[in-house]
N, C-alpha and C positions, 0 to 999 in steps of 0.2 A: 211517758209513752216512748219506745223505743223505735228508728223511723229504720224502714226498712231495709236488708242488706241489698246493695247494688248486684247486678248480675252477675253469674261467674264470666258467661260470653258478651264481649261487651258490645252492645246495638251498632249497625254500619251508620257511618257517619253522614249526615246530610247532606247534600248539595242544595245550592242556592241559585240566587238568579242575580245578572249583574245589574249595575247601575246604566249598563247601557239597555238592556231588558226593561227596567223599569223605567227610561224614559221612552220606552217605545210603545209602551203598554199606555203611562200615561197620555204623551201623545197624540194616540189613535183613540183614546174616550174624550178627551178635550175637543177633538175635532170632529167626532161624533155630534157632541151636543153645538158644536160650531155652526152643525149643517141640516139643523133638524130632528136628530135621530136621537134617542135613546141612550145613551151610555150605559146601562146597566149598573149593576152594584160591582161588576168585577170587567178586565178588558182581557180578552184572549187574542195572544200573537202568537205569530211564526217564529222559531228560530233560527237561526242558521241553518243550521242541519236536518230542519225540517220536524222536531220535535213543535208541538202545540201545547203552550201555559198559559194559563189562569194567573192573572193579579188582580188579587182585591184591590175595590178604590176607597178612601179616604174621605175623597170629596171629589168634586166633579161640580165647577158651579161659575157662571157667568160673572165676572168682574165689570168695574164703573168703566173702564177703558175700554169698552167691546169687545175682549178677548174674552176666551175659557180656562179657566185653568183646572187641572186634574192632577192629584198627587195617588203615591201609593208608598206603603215604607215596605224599605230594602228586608230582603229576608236573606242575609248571608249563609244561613244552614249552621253548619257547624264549623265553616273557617271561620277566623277572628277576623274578620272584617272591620277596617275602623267605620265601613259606612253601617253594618249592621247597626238596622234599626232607626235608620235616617229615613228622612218621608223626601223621596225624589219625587218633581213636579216640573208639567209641561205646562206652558200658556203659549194657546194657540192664535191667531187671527188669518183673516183671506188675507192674499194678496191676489191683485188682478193678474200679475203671468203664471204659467203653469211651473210647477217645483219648488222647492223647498228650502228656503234659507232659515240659516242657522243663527242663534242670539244664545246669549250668554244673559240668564237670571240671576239672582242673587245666589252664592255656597259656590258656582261655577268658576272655573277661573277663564283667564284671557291669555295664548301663549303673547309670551313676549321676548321668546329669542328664539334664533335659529336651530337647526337640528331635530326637531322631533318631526311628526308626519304632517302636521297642519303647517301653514303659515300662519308668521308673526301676525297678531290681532284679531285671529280667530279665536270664536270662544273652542275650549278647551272637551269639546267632542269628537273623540274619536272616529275613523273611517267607520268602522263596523257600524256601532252604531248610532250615525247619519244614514246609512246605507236600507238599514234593518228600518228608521222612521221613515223617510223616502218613500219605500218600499210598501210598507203597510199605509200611511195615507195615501200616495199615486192610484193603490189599487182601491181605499174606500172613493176617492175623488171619482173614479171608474162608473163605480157603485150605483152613484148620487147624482149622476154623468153632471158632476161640478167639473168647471174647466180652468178654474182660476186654479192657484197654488197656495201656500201654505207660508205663513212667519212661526219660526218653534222656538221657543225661548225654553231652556232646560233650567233646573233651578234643585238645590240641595238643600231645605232648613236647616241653618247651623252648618253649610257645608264649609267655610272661612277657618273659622275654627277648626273644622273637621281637619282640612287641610295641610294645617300645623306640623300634625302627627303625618304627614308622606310625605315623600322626595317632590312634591310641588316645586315649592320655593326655589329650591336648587335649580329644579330642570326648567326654570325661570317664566311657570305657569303661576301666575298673579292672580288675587281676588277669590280661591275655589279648587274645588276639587275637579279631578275630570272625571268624565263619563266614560266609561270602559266596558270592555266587553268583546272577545272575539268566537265564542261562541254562546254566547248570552247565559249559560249556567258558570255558576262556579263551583268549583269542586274542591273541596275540604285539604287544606293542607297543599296544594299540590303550589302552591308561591309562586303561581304564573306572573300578579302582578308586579309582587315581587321584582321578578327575575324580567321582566319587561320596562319597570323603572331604571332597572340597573345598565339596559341597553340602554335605554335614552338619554340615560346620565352621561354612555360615553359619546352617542351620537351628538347630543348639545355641546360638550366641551369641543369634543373635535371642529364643530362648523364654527365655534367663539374661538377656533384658533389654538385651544389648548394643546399642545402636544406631547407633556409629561403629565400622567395623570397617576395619583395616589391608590388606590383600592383597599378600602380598609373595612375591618370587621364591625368597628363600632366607635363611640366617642372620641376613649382614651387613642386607640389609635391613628384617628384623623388629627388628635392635636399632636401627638408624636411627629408627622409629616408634616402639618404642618407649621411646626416649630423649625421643625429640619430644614425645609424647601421655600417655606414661606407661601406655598400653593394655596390660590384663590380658592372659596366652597367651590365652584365650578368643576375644578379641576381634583375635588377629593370625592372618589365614585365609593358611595355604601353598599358594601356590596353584602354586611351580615354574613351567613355563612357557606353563599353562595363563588365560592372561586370562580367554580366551571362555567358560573354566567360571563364573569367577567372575562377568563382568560378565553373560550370558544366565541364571545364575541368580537376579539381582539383579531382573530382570522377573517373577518369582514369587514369590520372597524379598527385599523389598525393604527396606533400612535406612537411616536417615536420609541418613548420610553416611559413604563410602568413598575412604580414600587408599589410594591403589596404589603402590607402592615398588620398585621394582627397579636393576637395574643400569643403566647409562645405555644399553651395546650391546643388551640388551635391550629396554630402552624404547624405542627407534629401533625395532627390527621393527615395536613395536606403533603407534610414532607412523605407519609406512609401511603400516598396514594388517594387519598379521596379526597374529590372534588368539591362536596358538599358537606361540610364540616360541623352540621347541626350533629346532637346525641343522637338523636333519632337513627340517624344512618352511618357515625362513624362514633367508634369509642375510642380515650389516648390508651393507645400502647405503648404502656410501663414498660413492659419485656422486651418490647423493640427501642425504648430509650434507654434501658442498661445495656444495648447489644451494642446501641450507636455509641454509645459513652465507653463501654470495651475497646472498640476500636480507636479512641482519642489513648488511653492508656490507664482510666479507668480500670480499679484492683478488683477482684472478685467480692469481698465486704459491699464495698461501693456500689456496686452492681445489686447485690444482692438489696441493697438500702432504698436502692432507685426502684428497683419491683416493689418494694411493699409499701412506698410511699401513697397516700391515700391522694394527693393529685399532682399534677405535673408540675404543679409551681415550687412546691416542697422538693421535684426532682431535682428540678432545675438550679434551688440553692444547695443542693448536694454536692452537684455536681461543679457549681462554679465556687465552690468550700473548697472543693478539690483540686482545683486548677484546669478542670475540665469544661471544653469551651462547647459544653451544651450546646446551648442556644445558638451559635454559631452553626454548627453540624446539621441542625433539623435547620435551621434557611437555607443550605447550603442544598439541601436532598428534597425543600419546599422549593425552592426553586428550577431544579432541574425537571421536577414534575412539571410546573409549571412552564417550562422549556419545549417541553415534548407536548404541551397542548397548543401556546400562542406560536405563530409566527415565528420565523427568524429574524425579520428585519424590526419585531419589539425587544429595546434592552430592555431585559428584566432584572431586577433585585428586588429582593424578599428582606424586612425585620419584622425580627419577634419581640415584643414589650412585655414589659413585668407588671403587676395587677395595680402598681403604681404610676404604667406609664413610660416609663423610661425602657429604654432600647437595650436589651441586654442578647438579641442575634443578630447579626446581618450578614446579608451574601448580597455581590453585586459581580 
């Protein structure tokens, strides 16, 4: 039996709801059944923006401790979320003063350095949404005209683990994932969280003092720097294909001096102008590496060799067969982009690495 063909137009992509959404959801049904009422099979909250969602619950059920606890799993939509599909849970109890303190459950982490927005030993929940649980209990407490307040312990099954796979560890959030969220949906593709780690990664080194900081595309190129410099993981920002995050947040966050490090086909998008160096939104232009290779002194054969190469790494040993210092030329014109976006008072230099690792551009 033959399964049937995919669409010619392909379905609009999902959005999702964050992990701070779904501890708000859970939350406000935990403290529902805290206080009497009902939970339901499902908890409807507010969002930010004043959209109203539906989260199925899971469970919803009284523990030996006198708390409640309530879970719901994450539904990332169609971004690849590594919580997709995690069962995020609140455990709620009273407390005699009016408001809301915050705990850290098991999968949560605990920051434990300087720079991000919490202080050190808060569990690892973000403003929003604190703000968004706050917000939805104060108004059920109203309700129920309860005058006491709230303990919320947020919690992630398997979120430790989970954690592995993000910039956690680094941004020196211990034990767990965090709770995020600043407008409580997530929208497909769009790497807000992303490009939000990547701030904090510089915001944390800078408050630990750091003030040379790496930015690199991926493994090989963080151990490239840090072979070079010897720079702590603190001070080596993942920034993937995200420049623009790194180099636009250097205008507010600004550090002595940043080497940027990536692949060479990479570096070429950003020597060509773009900031965001995934496939998706920049292709290598071949035709613009035979023109930069032209002007090195690059013969028209060679040129010709460099267009039809099937990818940039093949250009680049053409080119450096020839005595032509490639890789040199695209950090040179990667970094002067990169010049025109950060600051002046950041020194900048740019290398580009070979699929082995080894440093075959630099500009400083």
């Amino acid at each position: 039996m033959m399964r049937d063909e995919s669409p010619e137009r392909p379905a609009p992509l999902r959005t999702g709801l964050t992990t701070g959404s779904c501890a708000t959801a859970t939350a406000l049904a935990a403290a529902r059944l805290l206080l009497g009422m009902d939970p339901g099979e499902a908890s409807e909250i507010v969002l930010p923006k004043g959209q109203v969602v539906t989260l199925p619950l899971v469970f919803c059920r009284w523990r030996d401790d006198g708390t409640v606890e309530a879970g719901t799993v994450k539904d990332a939509g169609d971004d690849p979320d590594v919580t997709h599909g995690a069962t995020v849970f609140a455990r709620v109890r009273r407390q005699a003063g009016p408001g809301v303190v915050f705990r850290a459950a098991e999968g949560v982490g605990t920051v434990t350095r300087a720079g991000l927005t919490l202080p050190v030993g808060e569990p690892a929940i973000n403003p929003v949404p604190r703000r968004m649980i706050a917000e939805h209990l104060e108004r059920l407490a109203a309700d129920a005209d309860y005058v006491g307040g709230f303990e919320v312990a947020i919690g992630v099954v398997g979120g430790e683990a989970l954690a592995l796979k993000t910039m956690n560890p680094r941004l020196g959030i211990v034990g767990g994932l965090s709770i995020l969220g600043t407008t409580g949906i997530v929208r497909p593709f769009s790497c807000s969280a992303y490009i939000a780690s990547i701030h904090q990664g510089i915001d944390v080194a800078r408050a630990n003092g750091y003030r040379h900081l790496a930015a690199c595309t991926g493994n090989a190129s963080e151990q490239a720097m840090r072979e070079r410099y010897g720079l702590d993981d603190t001070a080596l920002i993942e920034m993937g294909d995200f420049a623009g995050a790194v180099l636009k947040h250097m205008r507010r966050a600004p550090v002595a001096r940043l080497s940027v490090c990536g692949g060479f086909g990479k570096l070429s998008k950003l020597a060509a102008g773009h900031l965001d160096l995934h496939s998706r939104h920049a292709s290598i232009d071949l035709r613009l590496l035979a023109d930069w290779a032209a002007r090195l002194g690059a013969a028209a054969p060679l040129q010709e060799a460099i267009v039809a190469c099937n990818t940039s790494q093949q250009a680049l040993a053409l080119a450096r067969g020839a005595g032509i210092a490639l890789g040199d030329a695209v950090c040179e014109r990667a970094r002067a982009v990169a010049r025109d976006v950060a600051p002046a008072e950041v020194a900048i230099e740019v290398f580009a690495i070979d699929r082995a690792g080894l440093i075959v551009g630099a500009a400083s």
